[in-house]
N, CA, C and O atoms as a GROMACS GRO file, in nm:
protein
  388
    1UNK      N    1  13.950  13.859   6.396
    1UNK     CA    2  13.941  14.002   6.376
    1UNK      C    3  14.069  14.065   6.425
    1UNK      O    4  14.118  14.033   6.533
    2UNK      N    5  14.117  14.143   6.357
    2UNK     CA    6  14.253  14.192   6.362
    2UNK      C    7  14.230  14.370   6.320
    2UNK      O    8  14.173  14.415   6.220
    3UNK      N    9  14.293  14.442   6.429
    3UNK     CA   10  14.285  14.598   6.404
    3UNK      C   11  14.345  14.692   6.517
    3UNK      O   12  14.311  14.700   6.635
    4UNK      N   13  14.452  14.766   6.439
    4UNK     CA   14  14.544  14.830   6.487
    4UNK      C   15  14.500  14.996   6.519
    4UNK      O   16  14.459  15.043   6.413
    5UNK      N   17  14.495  15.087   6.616
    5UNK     CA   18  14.439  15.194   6.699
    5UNK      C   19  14.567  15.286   6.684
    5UNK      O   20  14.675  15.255   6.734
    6UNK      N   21  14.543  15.412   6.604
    6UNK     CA   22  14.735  15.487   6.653
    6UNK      C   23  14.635  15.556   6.751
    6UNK      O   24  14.513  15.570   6.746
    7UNK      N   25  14.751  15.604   6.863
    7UNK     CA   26  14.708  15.745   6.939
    7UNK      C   27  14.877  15.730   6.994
    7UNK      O   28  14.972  15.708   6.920
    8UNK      N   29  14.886  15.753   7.190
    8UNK     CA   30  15.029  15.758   7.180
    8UNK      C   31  15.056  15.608   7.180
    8UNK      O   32  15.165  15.596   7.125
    9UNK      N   33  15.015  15.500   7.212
    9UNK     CA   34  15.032  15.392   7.202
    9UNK      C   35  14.957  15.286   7.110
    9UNK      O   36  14.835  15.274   7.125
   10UNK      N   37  15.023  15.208   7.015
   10UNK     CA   38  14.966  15.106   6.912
   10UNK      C   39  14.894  15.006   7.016
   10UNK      O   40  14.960  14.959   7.108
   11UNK      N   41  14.760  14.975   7.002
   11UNK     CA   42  14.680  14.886   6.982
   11UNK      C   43  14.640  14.765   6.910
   11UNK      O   44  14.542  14.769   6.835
   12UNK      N   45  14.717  14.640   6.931
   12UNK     CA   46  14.658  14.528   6.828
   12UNK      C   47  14.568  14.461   6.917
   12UNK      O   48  14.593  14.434   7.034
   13UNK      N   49  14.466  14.435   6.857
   13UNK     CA   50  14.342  14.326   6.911
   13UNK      C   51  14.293  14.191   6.831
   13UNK      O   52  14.218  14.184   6.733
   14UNK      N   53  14.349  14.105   6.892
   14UNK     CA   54  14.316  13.948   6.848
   14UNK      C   55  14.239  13.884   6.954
   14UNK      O   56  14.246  13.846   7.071
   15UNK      N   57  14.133  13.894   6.815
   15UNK     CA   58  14.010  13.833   6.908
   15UNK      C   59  13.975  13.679   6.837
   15UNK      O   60  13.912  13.668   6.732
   16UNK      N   61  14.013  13.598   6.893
   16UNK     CA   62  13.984  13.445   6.854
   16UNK      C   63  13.862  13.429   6.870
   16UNK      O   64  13.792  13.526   6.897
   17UNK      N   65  13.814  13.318   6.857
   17UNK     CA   66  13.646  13.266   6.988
   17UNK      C   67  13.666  13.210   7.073
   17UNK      O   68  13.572  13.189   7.150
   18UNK      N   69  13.826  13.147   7.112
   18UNK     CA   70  13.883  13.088   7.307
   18UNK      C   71  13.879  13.260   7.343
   18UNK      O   72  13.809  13.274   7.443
   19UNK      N   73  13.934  13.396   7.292
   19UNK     CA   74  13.906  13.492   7.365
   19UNK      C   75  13.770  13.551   7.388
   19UNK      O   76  13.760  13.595   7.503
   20UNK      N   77  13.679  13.564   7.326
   20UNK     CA   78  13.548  13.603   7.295
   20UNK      C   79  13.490  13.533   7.434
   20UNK      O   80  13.429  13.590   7.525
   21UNK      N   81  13.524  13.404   7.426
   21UNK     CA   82  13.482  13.275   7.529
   21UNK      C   83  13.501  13.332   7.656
   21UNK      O   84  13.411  13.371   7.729
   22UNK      N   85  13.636  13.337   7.682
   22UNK     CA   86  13.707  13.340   7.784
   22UNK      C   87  13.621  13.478   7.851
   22UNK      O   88  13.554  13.455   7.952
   23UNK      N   89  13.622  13.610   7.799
   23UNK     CA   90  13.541  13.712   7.805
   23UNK      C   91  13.419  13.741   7.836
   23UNK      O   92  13.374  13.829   7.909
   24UNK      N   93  13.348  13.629   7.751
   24UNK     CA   94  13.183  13.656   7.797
   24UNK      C   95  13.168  13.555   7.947
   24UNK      O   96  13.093  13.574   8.042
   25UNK      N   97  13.259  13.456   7.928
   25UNK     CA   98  13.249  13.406   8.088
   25UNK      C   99  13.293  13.519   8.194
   25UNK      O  100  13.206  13.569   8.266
   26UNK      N  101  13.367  13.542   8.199
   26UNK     CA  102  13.407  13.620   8.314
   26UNK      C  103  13.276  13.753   8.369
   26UNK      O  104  13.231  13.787   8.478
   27UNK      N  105  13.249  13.808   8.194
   27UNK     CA  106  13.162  13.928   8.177
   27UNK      C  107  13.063  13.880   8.237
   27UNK      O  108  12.990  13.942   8.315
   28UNK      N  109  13.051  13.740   8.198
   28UNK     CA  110  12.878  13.672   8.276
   28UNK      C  111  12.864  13.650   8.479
   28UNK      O  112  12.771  13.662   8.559
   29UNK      N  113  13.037  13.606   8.493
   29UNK     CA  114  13.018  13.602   8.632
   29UNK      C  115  13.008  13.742   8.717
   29UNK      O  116  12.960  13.745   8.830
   30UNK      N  117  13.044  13.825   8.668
   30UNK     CA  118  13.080  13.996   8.681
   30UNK      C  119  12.896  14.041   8.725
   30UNK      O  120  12.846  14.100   8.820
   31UNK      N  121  12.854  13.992   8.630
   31UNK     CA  122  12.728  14.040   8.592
   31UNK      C  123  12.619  13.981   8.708
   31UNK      O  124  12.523  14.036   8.760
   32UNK      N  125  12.670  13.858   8.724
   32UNK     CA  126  12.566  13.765   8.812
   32UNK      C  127  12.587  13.812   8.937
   32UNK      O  128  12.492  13.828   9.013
   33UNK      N  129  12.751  13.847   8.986
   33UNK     CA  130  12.748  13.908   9.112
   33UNK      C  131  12.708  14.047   9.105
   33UNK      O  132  12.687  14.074   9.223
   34UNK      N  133  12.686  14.142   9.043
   34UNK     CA  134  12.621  14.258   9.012
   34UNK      C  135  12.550  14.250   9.096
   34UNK      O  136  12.549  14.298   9.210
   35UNK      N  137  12.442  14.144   9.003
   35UNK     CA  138  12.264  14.152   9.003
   35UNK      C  139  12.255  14.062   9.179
   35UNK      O  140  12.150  14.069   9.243
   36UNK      N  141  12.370  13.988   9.231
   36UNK     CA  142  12.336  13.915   9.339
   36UNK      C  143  12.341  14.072   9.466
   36UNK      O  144  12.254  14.121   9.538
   37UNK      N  145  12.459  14.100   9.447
   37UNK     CA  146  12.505  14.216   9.527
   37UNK      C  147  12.352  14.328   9.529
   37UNK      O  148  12.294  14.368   9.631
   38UNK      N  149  12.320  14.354   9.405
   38UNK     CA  150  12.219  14.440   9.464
   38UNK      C  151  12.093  14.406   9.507
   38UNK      O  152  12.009  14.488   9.543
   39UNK      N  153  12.079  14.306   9.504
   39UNK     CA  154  11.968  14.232   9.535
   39UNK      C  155  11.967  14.199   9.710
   39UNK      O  156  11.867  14.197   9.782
   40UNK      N  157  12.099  14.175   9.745
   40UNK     CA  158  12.162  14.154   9.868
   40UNK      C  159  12.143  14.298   9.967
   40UNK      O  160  12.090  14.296  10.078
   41UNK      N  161  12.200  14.428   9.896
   41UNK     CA  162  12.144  14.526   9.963
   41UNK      C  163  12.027  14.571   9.950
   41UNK      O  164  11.998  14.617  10.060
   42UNK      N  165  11.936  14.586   9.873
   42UNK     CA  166  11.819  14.607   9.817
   42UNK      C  167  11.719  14.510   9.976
   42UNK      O  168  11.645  14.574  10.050
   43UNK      N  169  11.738  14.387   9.992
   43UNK     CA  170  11.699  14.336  10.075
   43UNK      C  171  11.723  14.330  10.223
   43UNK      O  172  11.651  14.280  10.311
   44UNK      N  173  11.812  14.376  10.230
   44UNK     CA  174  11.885  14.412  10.385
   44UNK      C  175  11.838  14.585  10.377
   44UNK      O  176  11.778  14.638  10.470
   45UNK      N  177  11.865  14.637  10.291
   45UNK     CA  178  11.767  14.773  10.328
   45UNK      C  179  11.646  14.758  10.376
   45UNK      O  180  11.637  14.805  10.489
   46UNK      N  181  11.513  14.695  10.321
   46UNK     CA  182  11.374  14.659  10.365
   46UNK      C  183  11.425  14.607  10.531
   46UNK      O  184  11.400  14.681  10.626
   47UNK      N  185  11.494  14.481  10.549
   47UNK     CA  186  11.512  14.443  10.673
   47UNK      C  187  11.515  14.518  10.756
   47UNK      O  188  11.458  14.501  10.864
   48UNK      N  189  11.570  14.601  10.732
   48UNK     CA  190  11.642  14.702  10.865
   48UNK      C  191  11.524  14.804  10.881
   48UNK      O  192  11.554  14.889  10.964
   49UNK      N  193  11.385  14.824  10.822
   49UNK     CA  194  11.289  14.858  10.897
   49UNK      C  195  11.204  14.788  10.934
   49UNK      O  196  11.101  14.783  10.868
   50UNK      N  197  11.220  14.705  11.063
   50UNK     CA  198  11.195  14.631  11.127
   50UNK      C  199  11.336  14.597  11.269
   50UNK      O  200  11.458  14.578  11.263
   51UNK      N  201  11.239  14.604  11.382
   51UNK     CA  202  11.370  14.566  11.431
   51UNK      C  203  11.349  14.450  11.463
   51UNK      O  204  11.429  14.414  11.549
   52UNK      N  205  11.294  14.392  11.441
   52UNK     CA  206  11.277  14.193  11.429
   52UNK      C  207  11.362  14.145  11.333
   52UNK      O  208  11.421  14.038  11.353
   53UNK      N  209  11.383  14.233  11.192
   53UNK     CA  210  11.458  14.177  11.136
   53UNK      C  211  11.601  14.228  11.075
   53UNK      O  212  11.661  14.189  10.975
   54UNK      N  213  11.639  14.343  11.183
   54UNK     CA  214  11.714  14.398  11.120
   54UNK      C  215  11.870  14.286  11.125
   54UNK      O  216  11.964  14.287  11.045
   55UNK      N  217  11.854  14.205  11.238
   55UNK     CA  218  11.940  14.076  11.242
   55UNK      C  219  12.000  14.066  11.115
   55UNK      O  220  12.107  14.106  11.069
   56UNK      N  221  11.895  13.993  11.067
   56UNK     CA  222  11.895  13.969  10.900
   56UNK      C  223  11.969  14.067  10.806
   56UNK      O  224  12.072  14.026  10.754
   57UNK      N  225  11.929  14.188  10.778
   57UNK     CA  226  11.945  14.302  10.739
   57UNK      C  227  12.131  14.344  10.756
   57UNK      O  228  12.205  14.405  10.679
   58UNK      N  229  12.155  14.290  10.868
   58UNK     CA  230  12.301  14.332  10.912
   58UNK      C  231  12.373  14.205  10.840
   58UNK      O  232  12.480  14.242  10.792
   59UNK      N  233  12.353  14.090  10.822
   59UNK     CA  234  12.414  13.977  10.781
   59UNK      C  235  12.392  13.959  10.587
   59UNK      O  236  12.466  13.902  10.506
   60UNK      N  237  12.295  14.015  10.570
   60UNK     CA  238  12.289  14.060  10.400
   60UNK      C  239  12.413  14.164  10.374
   60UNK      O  240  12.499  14.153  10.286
   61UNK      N  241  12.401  14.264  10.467
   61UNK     CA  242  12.515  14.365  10.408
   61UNK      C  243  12.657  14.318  10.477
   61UNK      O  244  12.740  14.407  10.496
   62UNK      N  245  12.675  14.245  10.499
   62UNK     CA  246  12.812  14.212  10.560
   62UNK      C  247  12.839  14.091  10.405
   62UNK      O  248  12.934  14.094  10.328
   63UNK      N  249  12.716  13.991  10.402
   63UNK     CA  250  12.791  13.922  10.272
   63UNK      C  251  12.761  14.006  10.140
   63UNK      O  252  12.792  13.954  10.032
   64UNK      N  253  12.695  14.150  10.142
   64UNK     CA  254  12.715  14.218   9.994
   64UNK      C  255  12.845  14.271  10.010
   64UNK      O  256  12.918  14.287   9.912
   65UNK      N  257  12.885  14.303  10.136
   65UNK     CA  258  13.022  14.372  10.171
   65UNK      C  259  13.134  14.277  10.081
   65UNK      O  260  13.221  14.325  10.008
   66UNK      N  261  13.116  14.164  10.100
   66UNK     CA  262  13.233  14.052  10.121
   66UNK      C  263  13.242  14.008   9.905
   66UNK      O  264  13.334  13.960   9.838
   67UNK      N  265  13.103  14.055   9.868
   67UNK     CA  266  13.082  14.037   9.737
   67UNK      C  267  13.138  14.112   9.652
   67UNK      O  268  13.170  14.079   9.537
   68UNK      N  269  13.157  14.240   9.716
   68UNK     CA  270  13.184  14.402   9.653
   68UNK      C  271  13.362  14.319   9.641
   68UNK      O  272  13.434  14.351   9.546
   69UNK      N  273  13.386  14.270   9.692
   69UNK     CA  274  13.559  14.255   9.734
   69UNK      C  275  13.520  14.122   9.570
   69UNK      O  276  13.622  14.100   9.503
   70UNK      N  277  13.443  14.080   9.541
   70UNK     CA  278  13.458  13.958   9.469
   70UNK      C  279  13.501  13.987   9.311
   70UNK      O  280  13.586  13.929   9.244
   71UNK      N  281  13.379  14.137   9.265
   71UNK     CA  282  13.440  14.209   9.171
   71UNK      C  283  13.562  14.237   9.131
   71UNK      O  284  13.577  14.228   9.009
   72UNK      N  285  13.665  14.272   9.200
   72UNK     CA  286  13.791  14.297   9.172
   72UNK      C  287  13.874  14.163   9.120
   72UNK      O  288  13.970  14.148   9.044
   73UNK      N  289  13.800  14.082   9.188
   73UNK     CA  290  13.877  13.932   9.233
   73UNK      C  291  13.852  13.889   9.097
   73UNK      O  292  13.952  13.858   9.032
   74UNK      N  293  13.735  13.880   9.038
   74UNK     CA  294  13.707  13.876   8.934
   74UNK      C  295  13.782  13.907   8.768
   74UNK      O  296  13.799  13.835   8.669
   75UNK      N  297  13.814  14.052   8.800
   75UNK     CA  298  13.854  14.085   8.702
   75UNK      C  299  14.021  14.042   8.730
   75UNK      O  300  14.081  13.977   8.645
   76UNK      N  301  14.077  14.079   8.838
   76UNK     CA  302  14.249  14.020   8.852
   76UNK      C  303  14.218  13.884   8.766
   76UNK      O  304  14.232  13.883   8.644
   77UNK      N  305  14.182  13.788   8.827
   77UNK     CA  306  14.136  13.625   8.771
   77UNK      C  307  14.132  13.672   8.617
   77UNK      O  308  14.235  13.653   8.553
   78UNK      N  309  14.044  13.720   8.563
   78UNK     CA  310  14.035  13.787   8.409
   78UNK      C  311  14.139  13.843   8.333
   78UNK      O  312  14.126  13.830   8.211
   79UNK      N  313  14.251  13.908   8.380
   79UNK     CA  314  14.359  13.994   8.342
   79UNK      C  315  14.460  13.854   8.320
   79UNK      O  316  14.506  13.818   8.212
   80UNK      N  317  14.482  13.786   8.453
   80UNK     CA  318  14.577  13.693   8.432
   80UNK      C  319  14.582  13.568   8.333
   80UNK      O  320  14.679  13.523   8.273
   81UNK      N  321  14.421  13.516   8.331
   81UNK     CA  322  14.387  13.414   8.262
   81UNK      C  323  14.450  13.487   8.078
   81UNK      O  324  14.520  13.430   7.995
   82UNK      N  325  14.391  13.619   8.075
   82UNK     CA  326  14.408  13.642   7.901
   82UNK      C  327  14.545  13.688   7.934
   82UNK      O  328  14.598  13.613   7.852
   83UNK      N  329  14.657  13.757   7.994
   83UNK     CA  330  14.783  13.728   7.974
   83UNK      C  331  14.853  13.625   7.953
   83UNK      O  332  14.947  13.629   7.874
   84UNK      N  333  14.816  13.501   8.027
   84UNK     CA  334  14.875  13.376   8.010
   84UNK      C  335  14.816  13.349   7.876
   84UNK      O  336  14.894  13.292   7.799
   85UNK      N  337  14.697  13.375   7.830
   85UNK     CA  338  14.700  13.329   7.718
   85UNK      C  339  14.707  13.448   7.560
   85UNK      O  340  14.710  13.419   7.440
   86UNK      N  341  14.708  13.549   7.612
   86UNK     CA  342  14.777  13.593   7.485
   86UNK      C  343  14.881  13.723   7.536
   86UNK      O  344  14.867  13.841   7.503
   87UNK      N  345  14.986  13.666   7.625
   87UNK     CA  346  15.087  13.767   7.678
   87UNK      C  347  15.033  13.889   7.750
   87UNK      O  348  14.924  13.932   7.788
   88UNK      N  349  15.195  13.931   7.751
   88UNK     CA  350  15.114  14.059   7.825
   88UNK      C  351  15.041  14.126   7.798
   88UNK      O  352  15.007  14.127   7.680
   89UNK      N  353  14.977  14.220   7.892
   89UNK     CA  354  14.885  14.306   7.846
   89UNK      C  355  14.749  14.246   7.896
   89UNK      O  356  14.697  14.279   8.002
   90UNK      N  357  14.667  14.104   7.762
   90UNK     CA  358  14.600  14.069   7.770
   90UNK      C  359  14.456  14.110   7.742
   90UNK      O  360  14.347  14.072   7.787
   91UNK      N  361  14.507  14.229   7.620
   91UNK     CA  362  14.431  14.266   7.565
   91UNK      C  363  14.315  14.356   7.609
   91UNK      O  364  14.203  14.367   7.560
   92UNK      N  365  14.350  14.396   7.674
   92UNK     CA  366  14.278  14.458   7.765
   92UNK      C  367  14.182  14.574   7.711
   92UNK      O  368  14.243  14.624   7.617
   93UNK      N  369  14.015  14.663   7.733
   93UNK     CA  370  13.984  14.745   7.689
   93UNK      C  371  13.951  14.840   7.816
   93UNK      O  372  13.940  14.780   7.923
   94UNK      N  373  13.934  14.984   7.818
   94UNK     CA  374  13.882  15.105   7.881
   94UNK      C  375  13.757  15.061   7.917
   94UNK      O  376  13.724  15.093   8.031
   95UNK      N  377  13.657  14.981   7.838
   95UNK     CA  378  13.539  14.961   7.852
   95UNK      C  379  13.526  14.816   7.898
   95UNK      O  380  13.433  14.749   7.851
   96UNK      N  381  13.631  14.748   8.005
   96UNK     CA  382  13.616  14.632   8.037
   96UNK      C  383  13.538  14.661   8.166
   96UNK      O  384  13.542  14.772   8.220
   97UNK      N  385  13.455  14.538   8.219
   97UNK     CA  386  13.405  14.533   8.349
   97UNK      C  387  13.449  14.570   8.472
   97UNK      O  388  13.378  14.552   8.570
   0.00000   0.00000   0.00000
């Protein structure tokens, strides 16, 4: 699929199925830490009413803390992988993860 965007800057998008690939993996790990991350605070919230377990509660949000940092990590890893493989840029969209 091939298609060119005017505004102030031209847009070409080549989308192979190694890019499509490359994409829905990343989109999938993006997604899994999402759903881990909120699940992580979601559960350390309940903890923390309790003070038996708010232990717990403090060590969930320290590794959702450490997860929130994974997102970014994620997408850098994502940017570089599709530059190396289709130059700069890397095709990048507004509506990426």
């Amino acid at each position: 699929m091939s298609s060119t965007t005017s505004s102030d800057h031209d847009l070409d998008l080549h989308l192979g199925h190694d890019d499509i690939v490359i994409r829905r993996r990343y989109e999938t790990l993006s997604i899994v830490n999402d759903v881990l991350l909120g699940l992580e605070f979601l559960v350390g919230s309940v903890l923390f009413m309790s003070d038996s377990t708010a232990t717990a509660g403090t060590w969930l949000f320290i590794v959702g803390s450490v997860q929130m940092l994974i997102r970014p990590t994620i997408r850098l890893v994502r940017r570089i992988h599709l530059t190396r493989r289709n130059g700069p840029g890397g095709h990048e969209s507004s509506q990426d993860f």
